[in-house]
Structures are given as C-alpha cells and as structure tokens.
PyMOL Python script that loads the backbone (N, CA, C, O; Angstrom):
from pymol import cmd

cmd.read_pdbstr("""\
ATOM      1  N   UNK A   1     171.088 -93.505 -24.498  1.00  0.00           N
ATOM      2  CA  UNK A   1     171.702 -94.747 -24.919  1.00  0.00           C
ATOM      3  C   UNK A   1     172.851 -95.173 -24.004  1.00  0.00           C
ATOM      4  O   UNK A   1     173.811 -95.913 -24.218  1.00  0.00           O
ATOM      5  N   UNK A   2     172.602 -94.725 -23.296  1.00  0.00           N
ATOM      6  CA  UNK A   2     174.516 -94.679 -21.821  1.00  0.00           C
ATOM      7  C   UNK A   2     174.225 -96.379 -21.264  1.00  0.00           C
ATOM      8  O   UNK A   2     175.095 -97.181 -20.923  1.00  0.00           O
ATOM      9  N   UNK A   3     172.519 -96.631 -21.310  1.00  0.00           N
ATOM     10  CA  UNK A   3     172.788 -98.444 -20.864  1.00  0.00           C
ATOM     11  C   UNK A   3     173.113 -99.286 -21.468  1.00  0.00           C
ATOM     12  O   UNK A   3     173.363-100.423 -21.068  1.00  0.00           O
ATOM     13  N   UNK A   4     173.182 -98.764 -22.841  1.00  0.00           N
ATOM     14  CA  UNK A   4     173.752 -99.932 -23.517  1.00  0.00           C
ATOM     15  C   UNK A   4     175.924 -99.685 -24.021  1.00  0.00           C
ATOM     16  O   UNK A   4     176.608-100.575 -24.527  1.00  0.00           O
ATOM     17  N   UNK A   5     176.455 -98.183 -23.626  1.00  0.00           N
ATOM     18  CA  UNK A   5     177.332 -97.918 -23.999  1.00  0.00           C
ATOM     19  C   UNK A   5     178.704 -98.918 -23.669  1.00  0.00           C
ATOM     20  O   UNK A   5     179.591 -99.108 -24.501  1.00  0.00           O
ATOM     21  N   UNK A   6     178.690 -99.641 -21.998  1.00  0.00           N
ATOM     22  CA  UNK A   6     179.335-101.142 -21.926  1.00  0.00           C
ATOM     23  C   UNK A   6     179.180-102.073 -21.794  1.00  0.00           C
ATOM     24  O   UNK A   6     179.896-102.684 -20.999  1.00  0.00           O
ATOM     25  N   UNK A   7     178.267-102.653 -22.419  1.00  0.00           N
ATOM     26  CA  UNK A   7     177.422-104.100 -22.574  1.00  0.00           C
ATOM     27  C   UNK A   7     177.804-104.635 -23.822  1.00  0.00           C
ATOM     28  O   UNK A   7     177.757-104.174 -24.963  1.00  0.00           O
ATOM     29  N   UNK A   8     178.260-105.896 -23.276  1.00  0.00           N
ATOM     30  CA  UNK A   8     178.653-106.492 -25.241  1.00  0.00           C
ATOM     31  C   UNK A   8     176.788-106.828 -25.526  1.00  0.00           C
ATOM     32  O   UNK A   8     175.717-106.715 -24.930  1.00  0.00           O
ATOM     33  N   UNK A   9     177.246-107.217 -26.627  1.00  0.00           N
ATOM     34  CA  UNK A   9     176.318-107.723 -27.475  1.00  0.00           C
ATOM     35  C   UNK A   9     176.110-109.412 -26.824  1.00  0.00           C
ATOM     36  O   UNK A   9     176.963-110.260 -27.085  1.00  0.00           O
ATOM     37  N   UNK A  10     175.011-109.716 -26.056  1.00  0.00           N
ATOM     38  CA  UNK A  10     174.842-110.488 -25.356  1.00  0.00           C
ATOM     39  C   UNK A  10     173.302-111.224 -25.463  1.00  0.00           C
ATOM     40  O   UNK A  10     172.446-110.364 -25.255  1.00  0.00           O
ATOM     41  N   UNK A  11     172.665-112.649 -25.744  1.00  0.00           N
ATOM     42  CA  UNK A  11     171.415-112.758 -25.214  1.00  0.00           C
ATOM     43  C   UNK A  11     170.780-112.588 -24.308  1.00  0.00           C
ATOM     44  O   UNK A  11     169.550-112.539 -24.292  1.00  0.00           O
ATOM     45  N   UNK A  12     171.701-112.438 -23.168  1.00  0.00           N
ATOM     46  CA  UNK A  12     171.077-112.302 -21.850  1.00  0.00           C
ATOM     47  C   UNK A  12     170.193-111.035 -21.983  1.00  0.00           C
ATOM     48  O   UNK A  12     169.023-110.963 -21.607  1.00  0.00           O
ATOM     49  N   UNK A  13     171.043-109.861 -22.678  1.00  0.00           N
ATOM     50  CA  UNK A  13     170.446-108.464 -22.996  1.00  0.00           C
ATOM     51  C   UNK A  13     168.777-108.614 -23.164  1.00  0.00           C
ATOM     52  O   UNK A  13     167.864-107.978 -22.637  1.00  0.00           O
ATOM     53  N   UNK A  14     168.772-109.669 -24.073  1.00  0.00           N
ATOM     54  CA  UNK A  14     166.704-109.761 -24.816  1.00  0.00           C
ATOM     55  C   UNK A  14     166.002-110.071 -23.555  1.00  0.00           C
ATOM     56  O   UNK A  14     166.038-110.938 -22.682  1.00  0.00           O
ATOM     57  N   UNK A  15     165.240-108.812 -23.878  1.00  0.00           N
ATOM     58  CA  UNK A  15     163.887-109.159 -22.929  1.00  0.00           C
ATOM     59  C   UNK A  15     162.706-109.142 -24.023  1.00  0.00           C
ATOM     60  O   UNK A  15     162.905-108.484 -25.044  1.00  0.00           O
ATOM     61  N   UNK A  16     161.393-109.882 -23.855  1.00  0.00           N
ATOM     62  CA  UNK A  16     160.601-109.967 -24.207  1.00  0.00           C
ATOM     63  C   UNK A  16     159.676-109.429 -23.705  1.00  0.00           C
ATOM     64  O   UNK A  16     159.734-109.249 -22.489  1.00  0.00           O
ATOM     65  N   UNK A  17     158.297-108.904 -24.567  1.00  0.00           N
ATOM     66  CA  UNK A  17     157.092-107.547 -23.635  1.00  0.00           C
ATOM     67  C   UNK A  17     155.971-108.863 -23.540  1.00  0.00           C
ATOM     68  O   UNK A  17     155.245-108.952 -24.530  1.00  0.00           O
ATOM     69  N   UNK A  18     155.840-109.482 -22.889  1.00  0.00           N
ATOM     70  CA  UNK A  18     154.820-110.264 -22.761  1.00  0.00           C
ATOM     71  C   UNK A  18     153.066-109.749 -21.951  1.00  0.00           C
ATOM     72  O   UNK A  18     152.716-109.754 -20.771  1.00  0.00           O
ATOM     73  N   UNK A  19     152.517-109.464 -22.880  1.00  0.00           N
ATOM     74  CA  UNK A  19     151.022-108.831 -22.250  1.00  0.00           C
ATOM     75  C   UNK A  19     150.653-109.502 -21.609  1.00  0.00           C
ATOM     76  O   UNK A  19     150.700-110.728 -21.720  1.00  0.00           O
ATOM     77  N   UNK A  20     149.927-108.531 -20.296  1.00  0.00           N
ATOM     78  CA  UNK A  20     149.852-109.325 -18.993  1.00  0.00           C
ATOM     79  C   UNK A  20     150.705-109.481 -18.029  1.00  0.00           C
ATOM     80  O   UNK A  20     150.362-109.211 -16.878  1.00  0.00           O
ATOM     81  N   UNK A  21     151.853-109.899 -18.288  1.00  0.00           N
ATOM     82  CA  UNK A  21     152.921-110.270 -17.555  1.00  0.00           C
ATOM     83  C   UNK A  21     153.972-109.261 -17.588  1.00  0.00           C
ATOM     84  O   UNK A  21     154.893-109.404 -16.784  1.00  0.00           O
ATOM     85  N   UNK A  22     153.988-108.413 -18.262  1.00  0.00           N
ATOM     86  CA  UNK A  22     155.318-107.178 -18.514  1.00  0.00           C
ATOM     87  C   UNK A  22     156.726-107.808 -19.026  1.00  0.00           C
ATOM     88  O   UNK A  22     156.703-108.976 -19.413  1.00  0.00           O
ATOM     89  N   UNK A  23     157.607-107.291 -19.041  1.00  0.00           N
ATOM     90  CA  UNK A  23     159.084-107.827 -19.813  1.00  0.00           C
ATOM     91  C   UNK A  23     159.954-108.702 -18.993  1.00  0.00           C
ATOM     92  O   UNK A  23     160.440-108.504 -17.879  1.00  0.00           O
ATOM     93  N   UNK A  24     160.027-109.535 -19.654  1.00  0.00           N
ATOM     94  CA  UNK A  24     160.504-111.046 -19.030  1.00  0.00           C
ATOM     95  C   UNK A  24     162.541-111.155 -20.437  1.00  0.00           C
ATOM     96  O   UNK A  24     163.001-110.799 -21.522  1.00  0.00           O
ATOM     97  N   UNK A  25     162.853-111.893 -19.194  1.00  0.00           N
ATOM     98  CA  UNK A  25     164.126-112.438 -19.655  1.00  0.00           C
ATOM     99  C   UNK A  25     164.089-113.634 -20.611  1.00  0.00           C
ATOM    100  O   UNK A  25     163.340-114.609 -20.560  1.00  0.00           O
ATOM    101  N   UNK A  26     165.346-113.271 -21.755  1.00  0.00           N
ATOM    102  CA  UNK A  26     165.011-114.168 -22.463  1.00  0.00           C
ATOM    103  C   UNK A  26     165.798-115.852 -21.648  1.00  0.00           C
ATOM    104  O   UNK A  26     165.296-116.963 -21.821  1.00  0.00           O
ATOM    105  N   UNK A  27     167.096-115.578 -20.788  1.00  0.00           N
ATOM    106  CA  UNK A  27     167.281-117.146 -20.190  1.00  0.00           C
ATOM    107  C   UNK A  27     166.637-117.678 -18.731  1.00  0.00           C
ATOM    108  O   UNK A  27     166.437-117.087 -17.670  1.00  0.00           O
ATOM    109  N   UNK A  28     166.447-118.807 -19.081  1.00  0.00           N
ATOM    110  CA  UNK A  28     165.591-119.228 -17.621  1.00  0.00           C
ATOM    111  C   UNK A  28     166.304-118.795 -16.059  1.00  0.00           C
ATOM    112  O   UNK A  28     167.534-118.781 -16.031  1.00  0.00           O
ATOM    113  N   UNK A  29     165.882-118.598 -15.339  1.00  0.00           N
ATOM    114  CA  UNK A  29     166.135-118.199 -14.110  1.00  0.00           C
ATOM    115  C   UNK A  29     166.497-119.291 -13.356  1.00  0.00           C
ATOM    116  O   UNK A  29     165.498-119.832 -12.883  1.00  0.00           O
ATOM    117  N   UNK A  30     167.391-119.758 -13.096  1.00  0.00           N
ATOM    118  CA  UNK A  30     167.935-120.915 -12.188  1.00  0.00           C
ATOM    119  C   UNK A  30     167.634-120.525 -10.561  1.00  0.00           C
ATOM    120  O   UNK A  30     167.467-119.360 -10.199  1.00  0.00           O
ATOM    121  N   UNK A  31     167.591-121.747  -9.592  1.00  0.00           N
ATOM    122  CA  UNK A  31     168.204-121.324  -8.406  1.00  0.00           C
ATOM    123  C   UNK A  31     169.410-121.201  -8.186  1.00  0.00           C
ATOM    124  O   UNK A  31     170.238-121.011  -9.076  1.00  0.00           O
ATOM    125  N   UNK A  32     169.809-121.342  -6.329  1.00  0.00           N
ATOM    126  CA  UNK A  32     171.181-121.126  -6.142  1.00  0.00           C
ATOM    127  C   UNK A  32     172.213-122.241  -6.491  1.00  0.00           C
ATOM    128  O   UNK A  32     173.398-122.133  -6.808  1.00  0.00           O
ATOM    129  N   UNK A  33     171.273-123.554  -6.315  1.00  0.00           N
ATOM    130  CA  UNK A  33     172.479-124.393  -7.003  1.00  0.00           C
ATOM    131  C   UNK A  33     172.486-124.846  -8.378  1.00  0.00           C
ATOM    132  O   UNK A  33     173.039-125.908  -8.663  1.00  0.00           O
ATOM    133  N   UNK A  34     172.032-124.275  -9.079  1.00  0.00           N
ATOM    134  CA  UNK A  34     171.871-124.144 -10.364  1.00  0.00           C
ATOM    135  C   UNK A  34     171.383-125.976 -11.098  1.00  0.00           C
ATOM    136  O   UNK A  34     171.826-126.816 -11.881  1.00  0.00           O
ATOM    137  N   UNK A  35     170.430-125.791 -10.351  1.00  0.00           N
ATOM    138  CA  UNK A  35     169.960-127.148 -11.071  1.00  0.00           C
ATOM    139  C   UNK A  35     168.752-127.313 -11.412  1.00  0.00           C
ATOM    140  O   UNK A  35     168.367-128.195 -12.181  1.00  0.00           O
ATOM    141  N   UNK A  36     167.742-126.108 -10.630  1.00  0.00           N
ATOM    142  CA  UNK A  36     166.132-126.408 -10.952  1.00  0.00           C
ATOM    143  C   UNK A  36     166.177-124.623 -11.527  1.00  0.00           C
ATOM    144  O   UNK A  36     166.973-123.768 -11.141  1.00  0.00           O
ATOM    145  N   UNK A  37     164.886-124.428 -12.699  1.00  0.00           N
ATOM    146  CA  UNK A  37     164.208-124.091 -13.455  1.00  0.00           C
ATOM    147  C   UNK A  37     163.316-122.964 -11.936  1.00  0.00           C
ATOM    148  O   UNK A  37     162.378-123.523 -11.368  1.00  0.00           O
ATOM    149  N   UNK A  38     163.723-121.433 -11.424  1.00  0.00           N
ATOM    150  CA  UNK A  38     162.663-120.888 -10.930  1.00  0.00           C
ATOM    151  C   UNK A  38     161.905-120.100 -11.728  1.00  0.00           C
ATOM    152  O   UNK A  38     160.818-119.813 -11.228  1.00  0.00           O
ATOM    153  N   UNK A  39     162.102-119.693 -12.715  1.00  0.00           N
ATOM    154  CA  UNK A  39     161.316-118.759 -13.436  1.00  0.00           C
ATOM    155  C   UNK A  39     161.619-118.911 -15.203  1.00  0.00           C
ATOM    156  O   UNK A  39     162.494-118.270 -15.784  1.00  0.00           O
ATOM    157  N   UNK A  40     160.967-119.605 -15.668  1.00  0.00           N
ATOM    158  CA  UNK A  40     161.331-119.581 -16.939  1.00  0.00           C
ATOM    159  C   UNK A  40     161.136-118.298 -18.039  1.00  0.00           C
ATOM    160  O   UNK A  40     160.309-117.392 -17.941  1.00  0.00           O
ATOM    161  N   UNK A  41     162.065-118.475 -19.033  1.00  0.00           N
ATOM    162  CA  UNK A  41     162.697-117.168 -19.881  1.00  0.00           C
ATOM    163  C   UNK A  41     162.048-117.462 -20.877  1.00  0.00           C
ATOM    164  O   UNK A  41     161.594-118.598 -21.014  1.00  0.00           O
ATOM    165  N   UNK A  42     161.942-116.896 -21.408  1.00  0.00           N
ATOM    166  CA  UNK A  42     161.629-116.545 -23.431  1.00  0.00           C
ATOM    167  C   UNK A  42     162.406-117.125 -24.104  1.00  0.00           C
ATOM    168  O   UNK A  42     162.095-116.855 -25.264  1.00  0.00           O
ATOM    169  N   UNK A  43     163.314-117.824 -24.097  1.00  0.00           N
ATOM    170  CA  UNK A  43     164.391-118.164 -24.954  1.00  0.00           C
ATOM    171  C   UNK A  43     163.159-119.412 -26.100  1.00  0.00           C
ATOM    172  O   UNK A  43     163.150-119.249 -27.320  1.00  0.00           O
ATOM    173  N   UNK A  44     162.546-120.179 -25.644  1.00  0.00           N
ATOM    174  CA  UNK A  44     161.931-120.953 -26.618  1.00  0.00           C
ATOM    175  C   UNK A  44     160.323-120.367 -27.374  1.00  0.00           C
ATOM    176  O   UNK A  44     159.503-120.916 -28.111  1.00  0.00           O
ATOM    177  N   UNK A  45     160.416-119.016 -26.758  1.00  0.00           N
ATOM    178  CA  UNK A  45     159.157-118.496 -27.136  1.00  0.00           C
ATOM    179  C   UNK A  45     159.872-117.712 -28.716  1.00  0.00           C
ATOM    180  O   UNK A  45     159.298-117.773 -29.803  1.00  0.00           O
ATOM    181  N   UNK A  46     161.213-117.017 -28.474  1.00  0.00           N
ATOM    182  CA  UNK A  46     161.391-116.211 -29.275  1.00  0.00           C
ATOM    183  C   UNK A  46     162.086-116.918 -30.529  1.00  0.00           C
ATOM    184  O   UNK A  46     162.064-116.397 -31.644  1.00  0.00           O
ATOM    185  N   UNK A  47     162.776-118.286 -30.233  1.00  0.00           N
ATOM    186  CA  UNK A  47     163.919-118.632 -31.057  1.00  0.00           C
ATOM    187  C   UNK A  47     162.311-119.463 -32.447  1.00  0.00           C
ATOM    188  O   UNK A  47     162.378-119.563 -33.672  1.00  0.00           O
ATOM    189  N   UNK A  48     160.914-119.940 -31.322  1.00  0.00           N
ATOM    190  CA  UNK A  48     159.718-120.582 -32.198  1.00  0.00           C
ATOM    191  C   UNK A  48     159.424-119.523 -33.563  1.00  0.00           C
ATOM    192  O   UNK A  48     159.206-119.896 -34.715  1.00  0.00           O
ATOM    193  N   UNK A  49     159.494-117.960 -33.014  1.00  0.00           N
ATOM    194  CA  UNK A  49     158.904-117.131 -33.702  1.00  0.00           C
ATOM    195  C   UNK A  49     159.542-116.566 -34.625  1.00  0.00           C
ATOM    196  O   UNK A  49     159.155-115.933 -35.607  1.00  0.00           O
ATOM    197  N   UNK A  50     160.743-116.883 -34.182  1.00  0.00           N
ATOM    198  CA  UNK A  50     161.828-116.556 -35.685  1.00  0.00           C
ATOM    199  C   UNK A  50     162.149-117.407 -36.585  1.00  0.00           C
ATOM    200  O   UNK A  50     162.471-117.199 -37.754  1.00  0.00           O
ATOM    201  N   UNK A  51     162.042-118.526 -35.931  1.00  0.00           N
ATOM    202  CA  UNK A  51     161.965-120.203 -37.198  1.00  0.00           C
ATOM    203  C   UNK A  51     160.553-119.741 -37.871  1.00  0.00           C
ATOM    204  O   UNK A  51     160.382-119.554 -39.075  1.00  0.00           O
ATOM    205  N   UNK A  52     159.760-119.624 -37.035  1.00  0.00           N
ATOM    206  CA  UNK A  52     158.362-119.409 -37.484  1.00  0.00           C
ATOM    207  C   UNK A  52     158.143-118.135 -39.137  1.00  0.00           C
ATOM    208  O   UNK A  52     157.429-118.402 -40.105  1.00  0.00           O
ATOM    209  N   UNK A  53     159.146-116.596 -38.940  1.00  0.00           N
ATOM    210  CA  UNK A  53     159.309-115.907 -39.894  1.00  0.00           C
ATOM    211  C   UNK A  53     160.386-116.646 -40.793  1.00  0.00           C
ATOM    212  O   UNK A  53     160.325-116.322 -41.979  1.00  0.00           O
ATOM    213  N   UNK A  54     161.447-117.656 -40.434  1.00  0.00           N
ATOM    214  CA  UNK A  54     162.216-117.836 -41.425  1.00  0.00           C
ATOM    215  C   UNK A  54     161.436-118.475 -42.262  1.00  0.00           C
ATOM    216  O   UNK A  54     161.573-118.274 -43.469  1.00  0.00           O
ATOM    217  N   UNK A  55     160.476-119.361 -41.783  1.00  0.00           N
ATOM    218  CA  UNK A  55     159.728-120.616 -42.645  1.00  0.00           C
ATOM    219  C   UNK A  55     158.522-119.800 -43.470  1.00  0.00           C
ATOM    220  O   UNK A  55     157.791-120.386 -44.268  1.00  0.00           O
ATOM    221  N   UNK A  56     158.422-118.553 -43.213  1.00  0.00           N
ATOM    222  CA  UNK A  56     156.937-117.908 -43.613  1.00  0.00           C
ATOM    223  C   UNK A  56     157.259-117.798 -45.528  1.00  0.00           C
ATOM    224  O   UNK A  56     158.420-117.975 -45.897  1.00  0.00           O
ATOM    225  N   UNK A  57     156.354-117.557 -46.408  1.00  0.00           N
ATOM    226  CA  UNK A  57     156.401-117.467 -47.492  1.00  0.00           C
ATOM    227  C   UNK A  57     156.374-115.511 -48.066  1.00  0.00           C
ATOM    228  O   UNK A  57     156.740-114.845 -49.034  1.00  0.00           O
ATOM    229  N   UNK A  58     155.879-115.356 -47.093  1.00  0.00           N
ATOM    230  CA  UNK A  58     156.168-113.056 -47.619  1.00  0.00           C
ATOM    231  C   UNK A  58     156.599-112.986 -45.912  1.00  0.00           C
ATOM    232  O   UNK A  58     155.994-113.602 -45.033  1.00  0.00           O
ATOM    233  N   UNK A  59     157.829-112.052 -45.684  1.00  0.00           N
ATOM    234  CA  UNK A  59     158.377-111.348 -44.978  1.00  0.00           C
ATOM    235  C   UNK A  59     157.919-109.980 -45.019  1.00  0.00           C
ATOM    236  O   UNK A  59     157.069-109.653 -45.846  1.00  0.00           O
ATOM    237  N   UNK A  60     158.323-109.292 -44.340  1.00  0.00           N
ATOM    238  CA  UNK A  60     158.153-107.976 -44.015  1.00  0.00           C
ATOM    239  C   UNK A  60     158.509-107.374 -43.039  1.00  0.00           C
ATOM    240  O   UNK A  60     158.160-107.667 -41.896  1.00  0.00           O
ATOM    241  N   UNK A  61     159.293-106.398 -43.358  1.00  0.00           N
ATOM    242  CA  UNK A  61     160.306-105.891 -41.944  1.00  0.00           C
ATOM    243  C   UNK A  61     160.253-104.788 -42.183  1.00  0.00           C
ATOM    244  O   UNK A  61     160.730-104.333 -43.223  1.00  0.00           O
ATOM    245  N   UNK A  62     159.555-103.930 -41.124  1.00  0.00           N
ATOM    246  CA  UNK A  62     158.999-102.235 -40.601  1.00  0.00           C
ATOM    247  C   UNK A  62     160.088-101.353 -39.662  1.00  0.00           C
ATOM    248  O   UNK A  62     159.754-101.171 -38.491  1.00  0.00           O
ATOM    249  N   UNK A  63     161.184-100.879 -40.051  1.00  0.00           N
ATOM    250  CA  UNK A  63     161.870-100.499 -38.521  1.00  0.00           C
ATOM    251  C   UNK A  63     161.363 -98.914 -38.640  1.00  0.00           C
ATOM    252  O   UNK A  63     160.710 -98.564 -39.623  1.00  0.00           O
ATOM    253  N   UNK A  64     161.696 -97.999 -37.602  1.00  0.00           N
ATOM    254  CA  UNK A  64     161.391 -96.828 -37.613  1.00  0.00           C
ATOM    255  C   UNK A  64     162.348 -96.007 -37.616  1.00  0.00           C
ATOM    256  O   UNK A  64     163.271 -96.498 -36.967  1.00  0.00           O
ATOM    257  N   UNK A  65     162.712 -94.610 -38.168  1.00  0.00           N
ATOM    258  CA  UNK A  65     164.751 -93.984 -38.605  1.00  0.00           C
ATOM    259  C   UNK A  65     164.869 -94.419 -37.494  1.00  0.00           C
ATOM    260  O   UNK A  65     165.491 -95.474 -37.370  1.00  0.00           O
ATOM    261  N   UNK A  66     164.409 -93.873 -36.512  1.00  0.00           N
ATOM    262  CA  UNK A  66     165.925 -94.059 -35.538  1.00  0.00           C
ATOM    263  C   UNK A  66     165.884 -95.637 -34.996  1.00  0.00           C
ATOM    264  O   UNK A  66     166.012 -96.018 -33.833  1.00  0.00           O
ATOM    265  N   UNK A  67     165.682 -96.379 -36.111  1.00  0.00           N
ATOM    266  CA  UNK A  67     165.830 -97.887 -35.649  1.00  0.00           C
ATOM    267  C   UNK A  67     167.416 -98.583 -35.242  1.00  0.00           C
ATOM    268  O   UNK A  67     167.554 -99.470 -34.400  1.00  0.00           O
ATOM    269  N   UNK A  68     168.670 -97.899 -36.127  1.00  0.00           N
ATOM    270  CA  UNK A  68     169.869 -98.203 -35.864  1.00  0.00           C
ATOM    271  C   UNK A  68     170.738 -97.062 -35.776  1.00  0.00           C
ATOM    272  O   UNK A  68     171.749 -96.961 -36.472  1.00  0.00           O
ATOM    273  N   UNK A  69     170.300 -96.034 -34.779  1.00  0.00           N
ATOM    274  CA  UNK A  69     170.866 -94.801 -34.202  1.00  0.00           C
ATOM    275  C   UNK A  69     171.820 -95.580 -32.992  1.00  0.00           C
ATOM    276  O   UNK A  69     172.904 -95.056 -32.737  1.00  0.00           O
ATOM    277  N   UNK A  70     171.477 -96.651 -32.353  1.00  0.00           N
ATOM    278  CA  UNK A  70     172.618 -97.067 -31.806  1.00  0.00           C
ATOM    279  C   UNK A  70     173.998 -98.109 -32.112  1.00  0.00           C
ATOM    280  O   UNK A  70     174.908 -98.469 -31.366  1.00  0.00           O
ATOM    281  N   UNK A  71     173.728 -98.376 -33.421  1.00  0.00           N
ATOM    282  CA  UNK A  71     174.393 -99.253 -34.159  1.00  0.00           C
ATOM    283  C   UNK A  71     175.794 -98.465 -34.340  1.00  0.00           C
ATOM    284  O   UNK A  71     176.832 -99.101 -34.163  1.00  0.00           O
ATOM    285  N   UNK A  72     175.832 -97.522 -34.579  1.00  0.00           N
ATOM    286  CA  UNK A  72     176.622 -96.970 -35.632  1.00  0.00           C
ATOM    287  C   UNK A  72     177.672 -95.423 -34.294  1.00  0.00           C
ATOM    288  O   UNK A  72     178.872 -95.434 -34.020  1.00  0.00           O
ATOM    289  N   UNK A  73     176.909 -94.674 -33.943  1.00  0.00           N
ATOM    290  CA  UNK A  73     176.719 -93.641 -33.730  1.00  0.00           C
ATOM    291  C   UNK A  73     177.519 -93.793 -32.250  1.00  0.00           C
ATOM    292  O   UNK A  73     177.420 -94.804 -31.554  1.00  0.00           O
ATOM    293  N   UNK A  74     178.458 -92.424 -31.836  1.00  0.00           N
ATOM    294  CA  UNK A  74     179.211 -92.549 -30.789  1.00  0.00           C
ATOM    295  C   UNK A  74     177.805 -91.407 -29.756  1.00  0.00           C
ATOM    296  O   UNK A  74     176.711 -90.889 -29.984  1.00  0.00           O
ATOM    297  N   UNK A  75     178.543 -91.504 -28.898  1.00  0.00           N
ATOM    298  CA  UNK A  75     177.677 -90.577 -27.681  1.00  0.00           C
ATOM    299  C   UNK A  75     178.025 -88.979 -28.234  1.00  0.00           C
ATOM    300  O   UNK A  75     177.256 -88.040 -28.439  1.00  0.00           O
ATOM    301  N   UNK A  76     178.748 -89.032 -28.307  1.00  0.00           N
ATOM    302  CA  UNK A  76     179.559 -87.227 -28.279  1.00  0.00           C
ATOM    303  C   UNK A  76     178.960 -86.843 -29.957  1.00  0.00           C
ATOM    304  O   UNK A  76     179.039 -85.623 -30.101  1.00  0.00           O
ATOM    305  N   UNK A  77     178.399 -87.522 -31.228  1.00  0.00           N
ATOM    306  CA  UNK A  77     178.306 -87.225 -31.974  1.00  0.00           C
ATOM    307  C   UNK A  77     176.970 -88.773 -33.021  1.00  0.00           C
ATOM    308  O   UNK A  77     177.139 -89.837 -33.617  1.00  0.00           O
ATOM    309  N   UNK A  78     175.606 -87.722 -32.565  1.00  0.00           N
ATOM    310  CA  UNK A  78     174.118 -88.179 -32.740  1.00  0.00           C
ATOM    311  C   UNK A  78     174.103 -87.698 -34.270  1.00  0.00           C
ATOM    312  O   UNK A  78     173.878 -86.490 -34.357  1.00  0.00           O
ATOM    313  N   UNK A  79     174.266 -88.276 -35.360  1.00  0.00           N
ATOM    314  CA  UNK A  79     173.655 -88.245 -36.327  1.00  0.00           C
ATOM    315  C   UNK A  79     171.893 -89.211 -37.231  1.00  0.00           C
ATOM    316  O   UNK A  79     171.780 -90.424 -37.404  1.00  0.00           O
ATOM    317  N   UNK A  80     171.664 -88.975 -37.313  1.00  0.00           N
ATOM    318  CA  UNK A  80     170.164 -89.493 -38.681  1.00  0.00           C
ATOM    319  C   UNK A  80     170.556 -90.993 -38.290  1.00  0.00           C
ATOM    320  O   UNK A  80     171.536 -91.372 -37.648  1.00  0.00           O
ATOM    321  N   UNK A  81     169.687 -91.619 -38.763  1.00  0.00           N
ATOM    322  CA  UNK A  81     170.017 -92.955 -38.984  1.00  0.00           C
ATOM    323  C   UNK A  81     170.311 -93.078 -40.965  1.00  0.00           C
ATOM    324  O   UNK A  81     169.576 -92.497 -41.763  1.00  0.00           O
ATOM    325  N   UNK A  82     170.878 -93.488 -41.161  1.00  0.00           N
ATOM    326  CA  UNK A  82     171.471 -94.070 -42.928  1.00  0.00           C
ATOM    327  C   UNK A  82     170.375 -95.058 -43.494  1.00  0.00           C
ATOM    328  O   UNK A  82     170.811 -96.060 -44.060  1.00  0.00           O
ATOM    329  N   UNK A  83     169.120 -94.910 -43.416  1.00  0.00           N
ATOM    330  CA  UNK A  83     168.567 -95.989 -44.142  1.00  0.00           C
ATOM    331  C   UNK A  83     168.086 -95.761 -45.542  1.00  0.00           C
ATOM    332  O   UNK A  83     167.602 -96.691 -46.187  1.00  0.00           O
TER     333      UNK A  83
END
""", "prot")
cmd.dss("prot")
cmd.show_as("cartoon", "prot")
cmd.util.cbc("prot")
cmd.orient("prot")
C-alpha cells in the first residue's frame, strides 16, 4: 500500500480497466498548450455509470474484507478489515 501512502485523495488517482484497451485515466489528456483533447479519459464513462446505479431501482454492493484495509489502517500496524 506505500503508492498510495502520499497521495491525497484525488480524481486524477481513478483509472478505469477498459477491455481491450487496458487501464485508462479517468481526466482527458490535453496537449502542450492545453487546448486540444489528445487522448480522452473516463471521466464521462464513469460519472454515466454511477448516475446510471443512482437511478437503478435494487442496488447491490459486493466488496471483499480486505476492501477498506487501506482506509483506516497505518503501515507499521495491518489489522482485519471492520466490516
């Protein structure tokens, strides 16, 4: 967990696993003068799919224990996850 130990809590962080294509960024990739679009990001793929679960009628959310082992938990001292 040491890559995430000085990183705020950031969107830039989300990557998306896109099949086929492998893990892509969630903000678009600008050029150098920051005015044209070289590689577009996930940002409107992911923000569709979560409007998409907010609007759904049954939810369902699967995490696995060690889903928030980094939430909580220092380096020097790995406990369970609390769920």
């Amino acid at each position: 967990m040491t890559y995430w130990k000085d990183r705020a809590a950031d969107a830039a962080n989300l990557r998306l696993f896109v099949p086929g294509d492998g893990w892509r960024a969630f903000k678009d990739k600008m050029n150098a003068e920051g005015n044209r679009i070289e590689d577009s990001g996930t940002q409107r793929a992911i923000e569709s799919s979560l409007l998409n679960i907010l609007n759904a009628t049954n939810v369902a959310v699967l995490t696995g224990t060690g889903s928030s082992f980094a939430a909580t938990n220092t380096a020097e001292k790995l406990t369970p996850a609390g769920m």
